[in-house]
TORSE-763151 format. One line per 10 residues: number of its first residue (from 1); their letters; for each residue x, y, z of N, C-alpha, C, O. Coordinates in steps of 0.2 Angstrom, whole numbers. Example, Ala and Ser with C-alpha at 12.3 -4.5 7.8 and 13.67 -1.06 7.14 Angstrom:
BEGIN
1	as	66:-28:39:62:-22:39:66:-16:39:71:-17:42 | 64:-11:35:68:-5:36:64:0:39:67:6:40
END
This chain:
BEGIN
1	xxxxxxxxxx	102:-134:-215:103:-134:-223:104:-141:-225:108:-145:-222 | 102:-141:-230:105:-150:-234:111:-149:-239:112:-147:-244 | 115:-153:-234:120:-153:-237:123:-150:-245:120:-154:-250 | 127:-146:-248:126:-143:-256:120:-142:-260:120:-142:-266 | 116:-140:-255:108:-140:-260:103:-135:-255:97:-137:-253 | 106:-130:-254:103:-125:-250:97:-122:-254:97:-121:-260 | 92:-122:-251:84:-117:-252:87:-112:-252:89:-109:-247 | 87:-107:-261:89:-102:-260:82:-100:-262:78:-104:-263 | 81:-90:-261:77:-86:-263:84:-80:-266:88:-78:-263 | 81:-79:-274:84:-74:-275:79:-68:-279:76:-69:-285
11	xxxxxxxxxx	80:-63:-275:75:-58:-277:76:-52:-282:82:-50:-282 | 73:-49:-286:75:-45:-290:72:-45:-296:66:-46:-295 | 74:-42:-303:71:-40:-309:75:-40:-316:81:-38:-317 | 72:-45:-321:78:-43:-327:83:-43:-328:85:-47:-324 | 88:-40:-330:94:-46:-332:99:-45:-325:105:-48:-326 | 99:-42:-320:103:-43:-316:101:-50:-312:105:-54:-310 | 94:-51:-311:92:-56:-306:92:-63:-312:93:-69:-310 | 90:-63:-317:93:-68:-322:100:-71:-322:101:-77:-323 | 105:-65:-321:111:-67:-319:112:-70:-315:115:-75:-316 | 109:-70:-309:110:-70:-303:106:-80:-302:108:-85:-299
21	xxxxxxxxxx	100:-79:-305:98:-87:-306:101:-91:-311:100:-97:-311 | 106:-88:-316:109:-93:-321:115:-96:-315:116:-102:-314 | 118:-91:-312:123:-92:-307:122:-100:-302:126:-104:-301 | 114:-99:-300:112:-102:-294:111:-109:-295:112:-114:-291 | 110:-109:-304:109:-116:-305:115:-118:-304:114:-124:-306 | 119:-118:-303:128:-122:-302:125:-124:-296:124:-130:-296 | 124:-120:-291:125:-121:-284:121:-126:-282:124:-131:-280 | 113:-126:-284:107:-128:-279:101:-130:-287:101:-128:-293 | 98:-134:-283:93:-134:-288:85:-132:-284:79:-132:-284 | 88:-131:-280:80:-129:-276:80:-121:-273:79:-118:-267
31	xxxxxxxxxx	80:-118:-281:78:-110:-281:72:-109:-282:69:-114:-284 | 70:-102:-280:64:-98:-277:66:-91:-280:69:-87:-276 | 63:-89:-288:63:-83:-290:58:-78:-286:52:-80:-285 | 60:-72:-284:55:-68:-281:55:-61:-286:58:-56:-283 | 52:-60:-292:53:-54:-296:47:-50:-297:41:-51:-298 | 51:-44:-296:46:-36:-297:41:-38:-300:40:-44:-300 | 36:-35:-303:30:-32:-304:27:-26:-306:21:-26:-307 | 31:-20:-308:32:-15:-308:33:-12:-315:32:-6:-316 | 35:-18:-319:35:-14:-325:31:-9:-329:25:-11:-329 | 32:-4:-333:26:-2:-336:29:0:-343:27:5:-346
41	xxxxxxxxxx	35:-4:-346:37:-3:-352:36:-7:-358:34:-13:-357 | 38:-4:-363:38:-12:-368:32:-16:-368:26:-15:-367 | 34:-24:-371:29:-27:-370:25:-28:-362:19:-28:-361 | 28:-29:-360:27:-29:-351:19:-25:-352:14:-27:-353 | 23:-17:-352:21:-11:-350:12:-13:-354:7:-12:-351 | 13:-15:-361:6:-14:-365:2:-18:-363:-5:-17:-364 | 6:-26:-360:0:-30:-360:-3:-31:-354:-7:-36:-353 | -1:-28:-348:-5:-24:-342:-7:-17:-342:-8:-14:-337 | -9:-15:-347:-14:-9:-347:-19:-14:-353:-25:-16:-351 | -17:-15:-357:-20:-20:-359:-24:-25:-356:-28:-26:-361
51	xxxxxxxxxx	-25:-29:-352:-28:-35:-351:-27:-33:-343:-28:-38:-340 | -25:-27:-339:-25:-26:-333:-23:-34:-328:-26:-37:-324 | -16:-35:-331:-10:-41:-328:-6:-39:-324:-5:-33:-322 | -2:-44:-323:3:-42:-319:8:-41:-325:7:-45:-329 | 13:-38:-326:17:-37:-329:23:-42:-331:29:-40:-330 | 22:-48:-336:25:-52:-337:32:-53:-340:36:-58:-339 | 35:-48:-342:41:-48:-343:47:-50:-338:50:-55:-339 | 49:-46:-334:53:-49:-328:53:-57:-326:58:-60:-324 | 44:-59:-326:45:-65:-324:47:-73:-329:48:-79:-327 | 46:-69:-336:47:-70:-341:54:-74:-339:55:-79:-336
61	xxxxxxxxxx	59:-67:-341:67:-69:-341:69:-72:-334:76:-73:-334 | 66:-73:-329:68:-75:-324:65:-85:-326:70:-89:-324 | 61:-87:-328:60:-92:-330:65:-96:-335:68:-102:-335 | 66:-91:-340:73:-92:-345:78:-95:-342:80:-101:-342 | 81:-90:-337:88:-89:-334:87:-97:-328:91:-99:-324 | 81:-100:-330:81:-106:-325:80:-113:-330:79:-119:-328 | 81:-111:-336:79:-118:-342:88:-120:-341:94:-116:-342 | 87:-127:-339:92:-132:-340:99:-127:-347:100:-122:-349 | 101:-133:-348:107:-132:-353:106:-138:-358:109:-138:-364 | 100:-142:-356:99:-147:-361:95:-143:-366:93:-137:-367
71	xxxxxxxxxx	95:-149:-370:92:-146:-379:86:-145:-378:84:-143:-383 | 82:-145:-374:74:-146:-372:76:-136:-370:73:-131:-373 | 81:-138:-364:80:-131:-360:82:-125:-363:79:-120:-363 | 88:-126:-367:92:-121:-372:85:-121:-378:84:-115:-379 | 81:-124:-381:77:-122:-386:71:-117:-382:68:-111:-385 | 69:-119:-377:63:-116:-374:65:-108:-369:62:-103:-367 | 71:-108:-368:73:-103:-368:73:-96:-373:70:-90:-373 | 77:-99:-378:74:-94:-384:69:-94:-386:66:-88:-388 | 66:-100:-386:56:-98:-387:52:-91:-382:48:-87:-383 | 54:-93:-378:53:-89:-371:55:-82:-372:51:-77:-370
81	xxxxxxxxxx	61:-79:-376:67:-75:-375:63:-71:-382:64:-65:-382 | 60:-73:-388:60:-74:-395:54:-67:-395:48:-68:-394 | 57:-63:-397:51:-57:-399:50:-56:-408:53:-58:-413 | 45:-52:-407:42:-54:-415:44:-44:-418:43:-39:-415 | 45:-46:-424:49:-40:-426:41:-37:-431:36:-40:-431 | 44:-30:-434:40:-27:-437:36:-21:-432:38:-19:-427 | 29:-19:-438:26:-14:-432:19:-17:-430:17:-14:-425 | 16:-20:-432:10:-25:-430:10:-27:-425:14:-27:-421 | 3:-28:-424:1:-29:-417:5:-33:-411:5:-32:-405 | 7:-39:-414:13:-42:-412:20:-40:-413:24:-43:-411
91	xxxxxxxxxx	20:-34:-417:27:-31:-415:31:-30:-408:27:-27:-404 | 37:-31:-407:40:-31:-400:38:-34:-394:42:-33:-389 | 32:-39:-395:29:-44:-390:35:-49:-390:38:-52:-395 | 36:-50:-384:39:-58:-383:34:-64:-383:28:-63:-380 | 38:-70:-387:32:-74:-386:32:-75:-378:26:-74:-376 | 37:-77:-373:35:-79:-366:32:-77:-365:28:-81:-362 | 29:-68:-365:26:-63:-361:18:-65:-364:13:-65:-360 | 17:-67:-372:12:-70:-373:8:-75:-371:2:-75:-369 | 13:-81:-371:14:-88:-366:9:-86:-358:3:-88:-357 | 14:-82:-354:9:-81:-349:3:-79:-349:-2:-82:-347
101	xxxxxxxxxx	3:-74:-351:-5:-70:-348:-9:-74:-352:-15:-73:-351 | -7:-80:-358:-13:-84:-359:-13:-88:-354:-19:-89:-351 | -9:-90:-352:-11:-96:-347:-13:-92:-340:-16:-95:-336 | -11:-85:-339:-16:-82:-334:-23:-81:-334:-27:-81:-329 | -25:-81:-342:-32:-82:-346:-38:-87:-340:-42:-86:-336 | -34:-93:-344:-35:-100:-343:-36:-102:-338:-40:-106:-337 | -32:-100:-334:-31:-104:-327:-34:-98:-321:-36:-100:-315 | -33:-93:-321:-38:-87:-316:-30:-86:-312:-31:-81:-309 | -24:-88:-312:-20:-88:-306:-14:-87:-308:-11:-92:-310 | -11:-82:-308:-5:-78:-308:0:-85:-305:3:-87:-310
111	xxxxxxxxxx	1:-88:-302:6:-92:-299:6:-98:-301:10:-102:-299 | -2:-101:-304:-1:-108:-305:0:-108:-312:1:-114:-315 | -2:-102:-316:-1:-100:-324:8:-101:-322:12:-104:-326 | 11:-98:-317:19:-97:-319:22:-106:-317:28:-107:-319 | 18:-109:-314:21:-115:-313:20:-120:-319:23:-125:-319 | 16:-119:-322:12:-123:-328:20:-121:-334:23:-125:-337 | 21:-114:-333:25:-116:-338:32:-115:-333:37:-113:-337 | 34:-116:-328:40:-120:-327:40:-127:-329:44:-129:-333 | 34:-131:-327:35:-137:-329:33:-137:-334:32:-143:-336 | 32:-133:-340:33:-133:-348:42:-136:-352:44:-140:-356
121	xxxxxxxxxx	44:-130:-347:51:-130:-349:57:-134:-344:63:-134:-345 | 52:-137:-339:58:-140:-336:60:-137:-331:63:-141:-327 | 60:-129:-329:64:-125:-324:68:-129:-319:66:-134:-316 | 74:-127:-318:76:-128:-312:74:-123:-304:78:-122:-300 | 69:-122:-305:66:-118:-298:58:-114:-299:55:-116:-304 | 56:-111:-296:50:-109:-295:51:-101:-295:54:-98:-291 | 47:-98:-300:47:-91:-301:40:-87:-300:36:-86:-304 | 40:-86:-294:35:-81:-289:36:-73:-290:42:-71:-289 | 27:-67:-290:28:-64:-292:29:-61:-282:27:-65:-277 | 32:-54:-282:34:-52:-278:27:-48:-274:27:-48:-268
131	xxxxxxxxxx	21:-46:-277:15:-44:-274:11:-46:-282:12:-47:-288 | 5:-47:-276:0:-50:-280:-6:-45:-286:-10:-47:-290 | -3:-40:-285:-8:-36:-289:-1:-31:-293:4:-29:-290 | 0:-29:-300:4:-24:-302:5:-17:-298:1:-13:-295 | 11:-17:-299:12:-10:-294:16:-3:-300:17:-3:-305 | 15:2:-296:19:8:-300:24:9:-295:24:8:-289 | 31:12:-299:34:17:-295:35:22:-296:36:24:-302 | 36:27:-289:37:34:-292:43:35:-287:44:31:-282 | 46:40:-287:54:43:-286:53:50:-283:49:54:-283 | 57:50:-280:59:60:-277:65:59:-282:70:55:-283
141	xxxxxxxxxx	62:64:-285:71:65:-290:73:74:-290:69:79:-290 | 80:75:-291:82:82:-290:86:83:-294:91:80:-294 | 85:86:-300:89:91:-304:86:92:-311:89:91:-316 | 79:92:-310:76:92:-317:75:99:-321:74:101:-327 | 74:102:-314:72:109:-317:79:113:-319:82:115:-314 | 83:113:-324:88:118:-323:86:125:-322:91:129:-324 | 82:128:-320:81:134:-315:82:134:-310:84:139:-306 | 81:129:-307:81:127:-300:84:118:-299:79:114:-299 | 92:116:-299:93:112:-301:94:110:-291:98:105:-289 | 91:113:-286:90:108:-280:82:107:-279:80:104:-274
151	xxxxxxxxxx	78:109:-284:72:105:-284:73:99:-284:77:96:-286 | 66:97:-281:64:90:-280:56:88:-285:51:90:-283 | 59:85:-291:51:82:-293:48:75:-291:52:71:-289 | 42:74:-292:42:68:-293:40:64:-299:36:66:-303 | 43:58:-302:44:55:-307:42:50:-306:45:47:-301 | 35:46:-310:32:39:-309:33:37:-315:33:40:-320 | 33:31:-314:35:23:-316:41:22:-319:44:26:-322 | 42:14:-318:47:11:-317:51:14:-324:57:16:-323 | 50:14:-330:52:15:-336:56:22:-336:62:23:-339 | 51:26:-331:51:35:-333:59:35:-325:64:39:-325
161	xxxxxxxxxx	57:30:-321:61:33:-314:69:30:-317:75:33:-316 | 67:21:-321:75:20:-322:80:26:-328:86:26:-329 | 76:29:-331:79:33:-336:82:39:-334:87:42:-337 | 78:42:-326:79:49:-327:86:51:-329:90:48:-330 | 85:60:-328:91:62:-329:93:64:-321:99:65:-319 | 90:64:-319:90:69:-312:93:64:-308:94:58:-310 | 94:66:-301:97:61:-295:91:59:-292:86:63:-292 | 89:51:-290:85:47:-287:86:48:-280:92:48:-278 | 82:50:-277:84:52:-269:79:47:-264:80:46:-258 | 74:44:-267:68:38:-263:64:38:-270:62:42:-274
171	xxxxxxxxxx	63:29:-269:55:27:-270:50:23:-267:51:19:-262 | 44:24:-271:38:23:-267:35:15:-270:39:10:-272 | 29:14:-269:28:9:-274:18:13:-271:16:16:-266 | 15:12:-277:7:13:-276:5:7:-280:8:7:-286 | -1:2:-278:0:5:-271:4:4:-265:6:-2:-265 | 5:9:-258:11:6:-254:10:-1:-251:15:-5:-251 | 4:-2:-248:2:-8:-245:0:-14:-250:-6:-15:-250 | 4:-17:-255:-1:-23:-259:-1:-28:-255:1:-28:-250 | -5:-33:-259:-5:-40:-256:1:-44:-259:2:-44:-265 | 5:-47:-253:11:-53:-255:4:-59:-259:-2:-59:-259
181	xxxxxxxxxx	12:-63:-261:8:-67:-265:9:-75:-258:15:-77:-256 | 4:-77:-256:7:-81:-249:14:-88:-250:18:-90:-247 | 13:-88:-256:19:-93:-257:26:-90:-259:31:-94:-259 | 25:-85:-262:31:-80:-261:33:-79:-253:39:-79:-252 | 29:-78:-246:31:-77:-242:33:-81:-238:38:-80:-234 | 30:-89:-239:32:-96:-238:38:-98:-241:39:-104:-240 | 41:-95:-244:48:-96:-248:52:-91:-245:58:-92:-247 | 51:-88:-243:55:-83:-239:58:-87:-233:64:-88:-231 | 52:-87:-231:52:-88:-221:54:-97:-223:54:-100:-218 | 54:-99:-226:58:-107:-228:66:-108:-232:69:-114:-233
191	xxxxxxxxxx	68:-103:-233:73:-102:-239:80:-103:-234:79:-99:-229 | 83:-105:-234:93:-105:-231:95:-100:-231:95:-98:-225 | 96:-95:-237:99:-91:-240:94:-86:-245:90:-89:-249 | 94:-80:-244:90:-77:-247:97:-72:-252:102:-69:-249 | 96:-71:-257:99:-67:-261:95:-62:-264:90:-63:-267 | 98:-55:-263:96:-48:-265:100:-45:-269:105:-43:-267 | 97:-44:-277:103:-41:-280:105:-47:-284:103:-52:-283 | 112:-44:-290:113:-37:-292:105:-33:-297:99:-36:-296 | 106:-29:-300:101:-27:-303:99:-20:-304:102:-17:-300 | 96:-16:-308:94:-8:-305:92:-6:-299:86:-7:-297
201	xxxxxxxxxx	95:-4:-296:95:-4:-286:88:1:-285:85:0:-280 | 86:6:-290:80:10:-287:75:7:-290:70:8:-287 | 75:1:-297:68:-2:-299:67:-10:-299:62:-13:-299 | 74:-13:-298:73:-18:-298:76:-24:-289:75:-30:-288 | 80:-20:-287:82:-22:-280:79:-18:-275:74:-22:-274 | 78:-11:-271:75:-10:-268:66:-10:-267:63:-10:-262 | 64:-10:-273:54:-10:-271:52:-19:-268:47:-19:-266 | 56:-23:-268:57:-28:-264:55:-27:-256:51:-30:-252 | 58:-23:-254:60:-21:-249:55:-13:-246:55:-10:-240 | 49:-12:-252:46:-10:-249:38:-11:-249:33:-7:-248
211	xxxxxxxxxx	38:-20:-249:30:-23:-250:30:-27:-242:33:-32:-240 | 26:-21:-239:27:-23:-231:27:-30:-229:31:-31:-224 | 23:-35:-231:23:-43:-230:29:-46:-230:32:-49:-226 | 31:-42:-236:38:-44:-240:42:-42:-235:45:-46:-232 | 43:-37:-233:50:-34:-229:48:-36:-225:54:-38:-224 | 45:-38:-221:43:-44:-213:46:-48:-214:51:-49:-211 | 45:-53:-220:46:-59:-220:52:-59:-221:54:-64:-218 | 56:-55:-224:64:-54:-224:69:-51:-220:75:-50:-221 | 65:-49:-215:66:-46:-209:67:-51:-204:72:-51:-202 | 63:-56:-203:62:-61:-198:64:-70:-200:64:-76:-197
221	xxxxxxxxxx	65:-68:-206:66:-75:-209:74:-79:-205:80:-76:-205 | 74:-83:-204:79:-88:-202:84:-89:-206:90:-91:-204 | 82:-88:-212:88:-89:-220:93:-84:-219:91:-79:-216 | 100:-84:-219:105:-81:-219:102:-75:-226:98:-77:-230 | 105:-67:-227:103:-65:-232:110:-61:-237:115:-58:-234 | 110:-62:-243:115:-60:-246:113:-55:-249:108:-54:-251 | 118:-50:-250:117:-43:-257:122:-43:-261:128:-42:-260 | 120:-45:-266:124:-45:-273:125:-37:-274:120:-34:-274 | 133:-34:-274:131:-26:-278:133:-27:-286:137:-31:-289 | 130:-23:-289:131:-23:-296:140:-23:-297:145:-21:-293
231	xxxxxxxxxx	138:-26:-305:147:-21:-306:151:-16:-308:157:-15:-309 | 143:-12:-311:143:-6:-312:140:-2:-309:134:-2:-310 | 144:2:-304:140:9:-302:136:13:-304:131:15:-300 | 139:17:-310:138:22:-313:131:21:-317:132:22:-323 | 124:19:-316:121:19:-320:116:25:-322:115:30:-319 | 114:23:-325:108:30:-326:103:31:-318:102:36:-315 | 100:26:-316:97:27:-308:104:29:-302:104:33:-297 | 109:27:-305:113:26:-296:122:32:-300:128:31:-299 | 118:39:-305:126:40:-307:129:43:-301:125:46:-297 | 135:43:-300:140:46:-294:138:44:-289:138:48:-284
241	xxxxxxxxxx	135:38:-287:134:33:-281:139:28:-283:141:26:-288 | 143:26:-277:150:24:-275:147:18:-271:141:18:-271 | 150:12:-269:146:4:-269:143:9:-262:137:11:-261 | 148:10:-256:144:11:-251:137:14:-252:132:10:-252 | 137:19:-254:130:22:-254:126:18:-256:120:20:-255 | 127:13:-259:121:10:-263:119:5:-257:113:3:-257 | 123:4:-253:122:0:-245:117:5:-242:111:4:-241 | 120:11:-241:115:15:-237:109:17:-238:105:18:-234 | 108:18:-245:102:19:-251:98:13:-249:92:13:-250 | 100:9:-248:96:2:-247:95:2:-237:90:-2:-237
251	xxxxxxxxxx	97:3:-233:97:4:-227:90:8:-226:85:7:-223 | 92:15:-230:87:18:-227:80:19:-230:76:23:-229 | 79:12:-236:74:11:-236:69:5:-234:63:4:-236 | 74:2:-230:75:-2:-227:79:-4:-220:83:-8:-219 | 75:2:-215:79:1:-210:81:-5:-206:87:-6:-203 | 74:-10:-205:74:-15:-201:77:-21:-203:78:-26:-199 | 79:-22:-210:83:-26:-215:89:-26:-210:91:-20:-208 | 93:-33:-208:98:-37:-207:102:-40:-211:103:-45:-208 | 106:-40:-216:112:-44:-221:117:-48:-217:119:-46:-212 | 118:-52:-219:124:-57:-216:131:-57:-220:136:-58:-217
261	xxxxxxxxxx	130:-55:-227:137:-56:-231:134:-49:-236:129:-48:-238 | 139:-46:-238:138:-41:-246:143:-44:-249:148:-45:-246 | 142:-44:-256:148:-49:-261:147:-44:-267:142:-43:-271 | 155:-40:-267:156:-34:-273:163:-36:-276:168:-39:-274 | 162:-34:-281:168:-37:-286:176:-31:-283:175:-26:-280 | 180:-32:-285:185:-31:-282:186:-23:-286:190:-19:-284 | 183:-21:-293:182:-17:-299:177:-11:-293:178:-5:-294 | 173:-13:-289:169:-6:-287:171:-6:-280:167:-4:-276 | 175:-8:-278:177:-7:-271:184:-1:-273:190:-1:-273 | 180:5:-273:186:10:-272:186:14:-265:191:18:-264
271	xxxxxxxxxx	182:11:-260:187:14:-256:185:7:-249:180:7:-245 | 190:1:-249:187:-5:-247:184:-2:-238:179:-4:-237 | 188:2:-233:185:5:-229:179:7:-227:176:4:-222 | 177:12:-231:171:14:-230:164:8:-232:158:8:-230 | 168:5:-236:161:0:-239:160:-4:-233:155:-5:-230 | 166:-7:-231:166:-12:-225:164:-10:-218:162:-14:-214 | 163:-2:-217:160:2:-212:151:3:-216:148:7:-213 | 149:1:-221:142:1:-222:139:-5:-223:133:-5:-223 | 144:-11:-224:143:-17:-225:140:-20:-214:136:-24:-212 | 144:-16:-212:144:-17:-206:138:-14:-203:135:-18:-199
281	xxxxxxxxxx	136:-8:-204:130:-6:-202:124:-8:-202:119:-7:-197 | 123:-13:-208:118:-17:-209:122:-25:-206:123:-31:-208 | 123:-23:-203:125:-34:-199:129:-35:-205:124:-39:-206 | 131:-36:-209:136:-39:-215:141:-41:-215:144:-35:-215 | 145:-45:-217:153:-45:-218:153:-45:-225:151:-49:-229 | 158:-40:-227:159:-38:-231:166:-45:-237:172:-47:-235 | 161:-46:-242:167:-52:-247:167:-50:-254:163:-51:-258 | 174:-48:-254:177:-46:-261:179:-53:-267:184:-56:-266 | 174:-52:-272:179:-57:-275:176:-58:-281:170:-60:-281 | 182:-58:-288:181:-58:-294:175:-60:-298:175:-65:-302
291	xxxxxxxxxx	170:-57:-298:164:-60:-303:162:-55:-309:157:-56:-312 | 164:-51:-311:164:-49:-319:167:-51:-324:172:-54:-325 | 162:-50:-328:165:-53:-336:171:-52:-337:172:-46:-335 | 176:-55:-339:183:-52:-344:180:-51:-349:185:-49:-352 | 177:-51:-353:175:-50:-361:169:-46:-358:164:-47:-362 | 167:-42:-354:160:-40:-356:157:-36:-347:152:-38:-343 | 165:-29:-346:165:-29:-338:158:-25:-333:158:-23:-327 | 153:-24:-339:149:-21:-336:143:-28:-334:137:-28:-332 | 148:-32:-334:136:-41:-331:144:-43:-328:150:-40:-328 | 140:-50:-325:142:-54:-320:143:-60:-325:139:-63:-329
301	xxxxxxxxxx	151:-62:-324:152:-69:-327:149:-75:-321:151:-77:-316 | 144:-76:-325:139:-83:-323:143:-87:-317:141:-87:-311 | 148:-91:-319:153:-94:-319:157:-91:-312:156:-94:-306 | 160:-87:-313:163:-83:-307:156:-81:-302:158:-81:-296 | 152:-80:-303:146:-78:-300:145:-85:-293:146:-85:-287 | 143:-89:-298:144:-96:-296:145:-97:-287:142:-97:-282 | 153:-97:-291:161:-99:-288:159:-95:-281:158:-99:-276 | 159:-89:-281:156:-83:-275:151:-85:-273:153:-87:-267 | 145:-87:-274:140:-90:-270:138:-96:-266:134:-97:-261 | 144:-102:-271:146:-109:-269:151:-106:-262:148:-108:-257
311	xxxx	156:-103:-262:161:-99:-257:155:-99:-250:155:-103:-245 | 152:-92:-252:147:-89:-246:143:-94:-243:141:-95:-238 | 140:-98:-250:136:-104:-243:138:-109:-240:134:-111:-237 | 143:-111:-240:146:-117:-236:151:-115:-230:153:-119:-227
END
């Protein structure tokens, strides 16, 4: 590893994995975004059925969350971030998301369109999609029918699966086998430290872990590996899931996954044993320590974010 300037990879989706690269820029300047694919909402959602894309939003904000702090970088972030109001054909479109898929136009190449505009804006790292082709996801979910509230439905896509009301019991990704993107994999199996998480644990932290190249490479990679847990449990995908569980939900969709550290705020460790016996299951040593907002205790204060990752790598 080079001295305070670790090859990170941090994997994930929208604004948790955003968090998680605003954090990184403190640390390292040689980050490697690895973001879902999978969207099908919003602008994302229209302008891959539209123009049959990869779904640009996630990778969108994950470029933002890498624009310096310079006036250069703070301008082109909002550029980036800047959706257009009304109901017109460009209503609700982000320019960034417009931004890429022109230059996917232009250029034929999903990753050299996303490098054209890191070096637009400056980025401090490299944002790679997670598979090469858009993916869907679909859910085992239980408690839709209230006639029968131990049924199991299935519920597809990302939009439909993060909302439900029902309990998420597994998801899928179709198609199951994509193609990795090769320099997404080469950043893998290159990287120090690979970071997973925080984020929506059934759409934007776990389908990571289910794009077979993908989970090889993460499997066998040399990088030590970190999981961020959120610092909010209780969400519409993960309600009356407790931190453990969301270890074991991630375990067993991902058996052959290995962790070397889990880093949860001291706010969801309600019962520190049990997390430390699921932190352990998965090879982990369990590290508690302060990273939520005081003003705002549902995201990650950047800043303390930081501070815990600067900590776990050295």
């Amino acid at each position: 590893m080079t001295p305070n300037r670790p090859a990170v990879v941090a994997l994930g989706g929208g604004h948790g994995l955003a968090a998680s690269l605003t954090a990184l820029r403190h640390v390292s300047d040689r980050i490697t975004a690895v973001v879902t694919v999978a969207d099908d909402g919003g602008s994302s959602g229209r302008l891959r059925r539209e123009y049959d894309v990869l779904p640009p939003g996630d990778l969108r904000m994950a470029l933002a969350a890498l624009c310096d702090d310079s006036q250069w970088g703070l301008l082109w972030s909002d550029a980036l971030q800047h959706r257009f109001a009304g109901n017109g054909p460009l209503g609700g479109h982000a320019m960034g998301n417009l931004l890429i898929v022109a230059l996917w136009e232009l250029l034929g190449d999903p990753v050299q369109g996303l490098d054209v505009v890191r070096r637009l804006l400056g980025a401090r790292g490299r944002v790679l999609p997670m598979a090469a082709v858009p993916l869907h996801i679909s859910a085992s979910v239980r408690g839709l029918d209230p006639l029968d509230p131990a049924a199991v439905s299935e519920v597809r896509g990302q939009a439909q699966v993060a909302t439900t009301a029902g309990e998420v019991l597994e998801v899928r990704l179709d198609p199951a086998d994509p193609p990795a993107c090769p320099e997404t994999i080469a950043a893998v199996r290159g990287a120090d430290w690979v970071v997973l998480g925080p984020g929506s644990w059934f759409t934007s932290v776990l389908p990571h872990l289910l794009v077979p190249e993908l989970a090889a490479a993460l499997a066998q990679t040399s990088a030590k590996r970190l999981l961020t847990l959120n610092v909010q449990m209780q969400t519409t995908e993960t309600m009356g899931f407790t931190a453990a569980r969301h270890l074991d939900v991630l375990a067993a969709h991902a058996p052959q996954l290995r962790l070397d550290a889990v880093l949860a705020d001291p706010g969801v460790v309600d019962d520190r044993h049990l997390l430390e016996a699921a932190a352990d299951r998965l090879g982990a040593e369990l590290v508690v320590a302060s990273v939520v907002a005081t003003d705002r205790p549902k995201v990650h204060d950047v800043l303390r974010l930081a501070a815990a990752y600067r900590d776990i790598f050295s």
